[in-house]
C-alpha positions as CSV (number, residue, x, y, z in Angstrom):
1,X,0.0,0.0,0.0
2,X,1.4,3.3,-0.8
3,X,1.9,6.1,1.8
4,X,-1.1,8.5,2.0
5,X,-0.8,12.0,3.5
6,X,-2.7,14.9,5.1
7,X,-2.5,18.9,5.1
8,X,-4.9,20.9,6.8
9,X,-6.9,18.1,8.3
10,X,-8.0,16.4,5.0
11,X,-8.3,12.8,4.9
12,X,-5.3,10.5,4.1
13,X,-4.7,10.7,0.5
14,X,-2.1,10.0,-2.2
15,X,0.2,13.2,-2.8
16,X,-0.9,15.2,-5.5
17,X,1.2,15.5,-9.1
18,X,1.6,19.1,-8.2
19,X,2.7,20.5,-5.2
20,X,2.0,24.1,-4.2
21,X,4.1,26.3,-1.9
22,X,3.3,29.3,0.2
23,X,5.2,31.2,-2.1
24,X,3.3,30.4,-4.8
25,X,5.8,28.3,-6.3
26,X,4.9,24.3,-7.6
27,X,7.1,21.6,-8.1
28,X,5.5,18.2,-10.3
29,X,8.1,15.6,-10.5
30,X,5.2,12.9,-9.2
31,X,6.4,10.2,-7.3
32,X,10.1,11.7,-6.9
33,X,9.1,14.8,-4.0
34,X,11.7,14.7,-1.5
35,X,10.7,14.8,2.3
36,X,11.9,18.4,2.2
37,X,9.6,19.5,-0.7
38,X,6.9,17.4,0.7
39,X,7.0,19.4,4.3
40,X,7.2,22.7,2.5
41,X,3.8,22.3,0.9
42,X,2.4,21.5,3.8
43,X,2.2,17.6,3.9
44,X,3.0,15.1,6.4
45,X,2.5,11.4,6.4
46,X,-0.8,10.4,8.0
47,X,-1.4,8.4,10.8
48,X,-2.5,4.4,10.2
49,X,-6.0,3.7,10.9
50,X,-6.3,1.9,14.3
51,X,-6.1,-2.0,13.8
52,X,-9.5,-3.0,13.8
53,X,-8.1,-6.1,16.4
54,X,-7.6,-3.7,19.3
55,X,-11.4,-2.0,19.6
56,X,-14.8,-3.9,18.9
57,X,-16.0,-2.9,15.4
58,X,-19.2,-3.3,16.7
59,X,-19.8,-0.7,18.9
60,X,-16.9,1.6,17.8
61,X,-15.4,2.7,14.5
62,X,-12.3,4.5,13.3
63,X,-13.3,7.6,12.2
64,X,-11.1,10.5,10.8
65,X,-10.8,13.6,12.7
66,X,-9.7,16.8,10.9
67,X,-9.0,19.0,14.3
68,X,-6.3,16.1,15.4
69,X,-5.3,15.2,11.4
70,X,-5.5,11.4,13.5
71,X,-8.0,9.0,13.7
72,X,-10.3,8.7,16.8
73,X,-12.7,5.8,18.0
74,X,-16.3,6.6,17.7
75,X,-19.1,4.7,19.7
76,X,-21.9,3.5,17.2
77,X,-25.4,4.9,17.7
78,X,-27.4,2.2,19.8
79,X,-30.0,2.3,17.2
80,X,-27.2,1.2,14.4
81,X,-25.7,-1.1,16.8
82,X,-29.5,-3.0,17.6
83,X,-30.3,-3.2,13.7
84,X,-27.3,-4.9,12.7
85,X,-28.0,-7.6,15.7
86,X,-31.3,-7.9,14.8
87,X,-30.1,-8.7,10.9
88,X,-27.7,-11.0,12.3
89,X,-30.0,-13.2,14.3
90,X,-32.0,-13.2,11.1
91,X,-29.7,-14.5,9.2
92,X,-28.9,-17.3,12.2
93,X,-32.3,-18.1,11.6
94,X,-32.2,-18.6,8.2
95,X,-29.3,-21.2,8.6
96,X,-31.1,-22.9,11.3
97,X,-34.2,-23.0,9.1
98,X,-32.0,-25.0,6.2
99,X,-30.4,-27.0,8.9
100,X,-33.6,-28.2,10.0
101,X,-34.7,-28.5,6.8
102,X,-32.0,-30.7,5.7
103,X,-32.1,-33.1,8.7
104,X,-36.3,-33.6,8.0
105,X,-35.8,-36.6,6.0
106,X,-34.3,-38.4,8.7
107,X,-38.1,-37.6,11.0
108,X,-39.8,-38.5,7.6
109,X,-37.9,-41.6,7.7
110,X,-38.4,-42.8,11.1
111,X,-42.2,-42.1,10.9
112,X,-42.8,-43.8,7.9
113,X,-41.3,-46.9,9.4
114,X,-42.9,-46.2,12.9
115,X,-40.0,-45.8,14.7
116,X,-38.8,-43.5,17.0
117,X,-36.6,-40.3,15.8
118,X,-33.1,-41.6,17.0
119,X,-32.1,-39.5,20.0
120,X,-28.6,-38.0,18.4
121,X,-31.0,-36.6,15.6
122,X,-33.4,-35.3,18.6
123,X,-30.8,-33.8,20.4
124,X,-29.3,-32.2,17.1
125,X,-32.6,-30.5,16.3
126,X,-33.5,-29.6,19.6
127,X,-30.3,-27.7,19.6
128,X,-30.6,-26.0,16.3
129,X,-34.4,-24.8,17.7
130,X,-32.5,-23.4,20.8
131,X,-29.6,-21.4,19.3
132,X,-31.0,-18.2,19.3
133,X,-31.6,-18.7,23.1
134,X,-27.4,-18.2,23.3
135,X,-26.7,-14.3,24.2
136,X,-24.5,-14.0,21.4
137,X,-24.9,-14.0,18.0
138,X,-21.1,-13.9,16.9
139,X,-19.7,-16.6,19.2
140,X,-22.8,-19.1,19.0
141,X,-22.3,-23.0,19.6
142,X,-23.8,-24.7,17.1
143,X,-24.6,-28.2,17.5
144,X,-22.8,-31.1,16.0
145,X,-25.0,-33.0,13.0
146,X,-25.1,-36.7,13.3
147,X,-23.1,-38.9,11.0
């Protein structure tokens, strides 16, 4: 990736082909500005984003502040922060849905022949019907499908 730079607060960007000084002066050799001519027209490397590891990008983002020319760690509106659960334990849902789906044959099965559902299969599709009782939706135990 290919440094970016800031002047004035702006967000990180590539340098310009042209670089203006306070004198009124320009210089556009491109990619070969020295440090010194880089400075002069105002710019300075900017800072990296924070490393989305360190903060939980789900109730904080990295957002670029042009007081500081940094980035600073915002707290996501609850509102944002509820919607994107709620789409999440849709699409849990969903996958439990298919999972159950996929595994009916095997109740089909044992009905028709008038047996009983065997209890792995039971305990596999009671589990799937239970996941969204788990508190979170990004570190859920799903249940293990018979062989």
């Amino acid at each position: 990736m290919s440094t970016l730079y800031t002047k004035n607060g702006c967000l990180p960007t590539i340098l310009p082909y042209v670089l203006e000084y306070e004198d009124g002066t320009t210089s556009n050799y491109g990619t070969t500005f020295t440090a010194e001519e880089i400075a002069r027209a105002g710019w300075s490397i900017a800072p990296e984003p924070p490393d989305a590891s360190t903060f939980n990008t789900r109730t904080h983002r990295a957002q670029w502040d042009p007081e500081t020319s940094d980035f600073i760690l915002v707290s996501v509106p609850q509102e944002e922060i509820d919607r994107h659960t709620q789409r999440t334990w849709d699409a849990i849902r969903n996958e439990r849905n298919s999972l159950l789906t996929d595994s009916d044959f095997i109740v089909v099965k044992s009905l028709e022949r008038g047996e009983t559902i065997p209890s792995d299969w039971s305990t596999y599709r009671q589990g799937l019907r239970d996941i969204t009782t788990q508190s979170d939706p990004w570190n859920l135990t799903w249940p293990t499908k018979p062989e």
